[in-house]
C-alpha positions in Angstrom: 44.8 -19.9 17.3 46.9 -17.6 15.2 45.8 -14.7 13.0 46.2 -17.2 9.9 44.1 -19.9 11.3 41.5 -17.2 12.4 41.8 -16.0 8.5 41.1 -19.5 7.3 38.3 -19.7 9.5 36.6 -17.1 8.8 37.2 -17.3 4.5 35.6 -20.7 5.1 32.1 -19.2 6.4 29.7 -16.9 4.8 30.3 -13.8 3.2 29.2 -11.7 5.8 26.4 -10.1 3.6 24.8 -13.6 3.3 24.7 -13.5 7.1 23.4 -10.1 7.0 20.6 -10.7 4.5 19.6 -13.9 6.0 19.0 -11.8 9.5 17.1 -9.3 7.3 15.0 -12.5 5.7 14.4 -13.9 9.4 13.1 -10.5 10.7 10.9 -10.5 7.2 9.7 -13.8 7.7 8.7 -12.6 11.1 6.8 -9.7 9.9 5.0 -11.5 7.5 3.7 -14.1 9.9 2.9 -11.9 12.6 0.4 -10.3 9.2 -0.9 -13.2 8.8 -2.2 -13.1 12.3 -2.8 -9.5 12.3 -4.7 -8.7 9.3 -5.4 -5.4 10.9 -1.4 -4.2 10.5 -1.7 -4.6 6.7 -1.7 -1.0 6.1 1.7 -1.2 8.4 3.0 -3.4 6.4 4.3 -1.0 3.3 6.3 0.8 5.5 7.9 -1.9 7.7 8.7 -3.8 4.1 11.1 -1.1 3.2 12.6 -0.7 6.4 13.4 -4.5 7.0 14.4 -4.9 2.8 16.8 -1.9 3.5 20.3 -3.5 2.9 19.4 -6.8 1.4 22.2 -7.7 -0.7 22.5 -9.9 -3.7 25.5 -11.5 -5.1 26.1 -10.2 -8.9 29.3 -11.9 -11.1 31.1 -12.7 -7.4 30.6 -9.0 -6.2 28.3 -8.3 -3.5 26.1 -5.4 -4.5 23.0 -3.8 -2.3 19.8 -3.4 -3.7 17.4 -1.2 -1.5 14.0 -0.9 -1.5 12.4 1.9 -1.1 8.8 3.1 -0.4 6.8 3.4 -3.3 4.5 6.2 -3.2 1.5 4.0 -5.1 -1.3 5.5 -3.5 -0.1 9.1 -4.3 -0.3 8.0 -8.1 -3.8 7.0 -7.5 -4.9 10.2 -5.8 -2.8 11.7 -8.4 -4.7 10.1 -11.2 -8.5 10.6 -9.9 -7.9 14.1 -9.5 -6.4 14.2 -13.1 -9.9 12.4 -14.2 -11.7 14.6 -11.7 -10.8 17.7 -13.7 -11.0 16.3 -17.1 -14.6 14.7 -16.4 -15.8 17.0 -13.9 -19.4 16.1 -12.3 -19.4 12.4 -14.6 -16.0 11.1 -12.5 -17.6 12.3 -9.4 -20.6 10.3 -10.3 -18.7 7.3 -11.4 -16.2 6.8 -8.1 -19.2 8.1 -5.5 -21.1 5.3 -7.0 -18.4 2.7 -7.2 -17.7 3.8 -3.4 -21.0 3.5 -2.5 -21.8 0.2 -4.3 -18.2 -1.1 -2.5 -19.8 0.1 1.2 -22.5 -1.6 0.0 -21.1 -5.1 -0.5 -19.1 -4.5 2.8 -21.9 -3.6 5.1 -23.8 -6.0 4.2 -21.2 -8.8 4.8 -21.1 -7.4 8.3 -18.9 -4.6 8.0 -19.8 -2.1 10.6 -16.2 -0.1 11.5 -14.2 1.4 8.1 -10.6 3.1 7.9 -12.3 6.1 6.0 -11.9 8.9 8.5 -15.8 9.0 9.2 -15.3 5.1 10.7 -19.0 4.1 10.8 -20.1 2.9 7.5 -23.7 4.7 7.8 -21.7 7.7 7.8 -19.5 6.6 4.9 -22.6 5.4 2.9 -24.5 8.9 3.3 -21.5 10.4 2.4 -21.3 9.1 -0.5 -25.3 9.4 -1.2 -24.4 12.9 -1.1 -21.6 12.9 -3.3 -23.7 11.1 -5.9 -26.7 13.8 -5.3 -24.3 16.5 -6.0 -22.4 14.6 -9.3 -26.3 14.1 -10.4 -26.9 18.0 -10.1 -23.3 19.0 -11.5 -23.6 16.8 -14.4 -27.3 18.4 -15.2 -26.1 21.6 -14.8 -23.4 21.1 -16.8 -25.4 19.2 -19.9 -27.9 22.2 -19.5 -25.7 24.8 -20.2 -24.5 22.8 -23.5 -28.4 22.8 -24.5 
């Protein structure tokens, strides 16, 4: 073959990014079935999403172009955002998300939930956690409406 039949060739294939992003669609595919499985590697998941989506590439007007994805730092908005209402609301937001957490432990236990991600893993421990946490939202808030009295 010469160089010019080579050339041919390979203009007649894929664009090599097509070839690349399909790779990057198998591996994803991959992922997400071995998730489906694994339930357990959900938390994984985020992270392995924006490595495998790193270089997927689009095609735009005839001109490849890459579009990365990157990790989005969701949960830090959350945290960002209840200690924003933490502040603002004092004893009453404490009150509100120990008893939505409690309520949500709840539910779980009793659906046969016995191991949690929370870093005190038994949900016993998570539920009188909480109980606590309400206790002391109870006695803020009181102390706080007494002192406006």
């Amino acid at each position: 073959m010469s160089a010019e039949e080579d050339a041919r060739r390979l203009a007649s294939g894929p664009a090599p990014s097509r070839i690349v992003r399909s790779r990057d669609l198998r591996n994803r595919n991959a992922s997400e079935s071995r998730l489906a499985v694994d339930p357990a590697a959900a938390d994984h998941a985020d992270s392995t999403d924006a490595v495998a989506g790193a270089g997927d590439a689009a095609t735009v007007d005839g001109a490849p172009t890459t579009q990365e994805r990157s990790f989005d730092p969701l949960r830090l908005c959350i945290f960002a955002t209840v200690a924003l209402l933490g502040w603002v609301l004092g004893p009453f937001a404490l009150l509100f998300f120990a008893c939505l957490g409690f309520a949500g432990y709840w539910r779980a236990r009793r659906a046969g939930l016995t191991r949690s991600k929370c870093l005190l893993r038994d949900t016993r421990l998570v539920l009188t956690y909480l109980a606590v946490l309400v206790v002391a939202a109870l006695w803020g808030a009181w102390t706080l409406i007494a002192g406006w009295l």
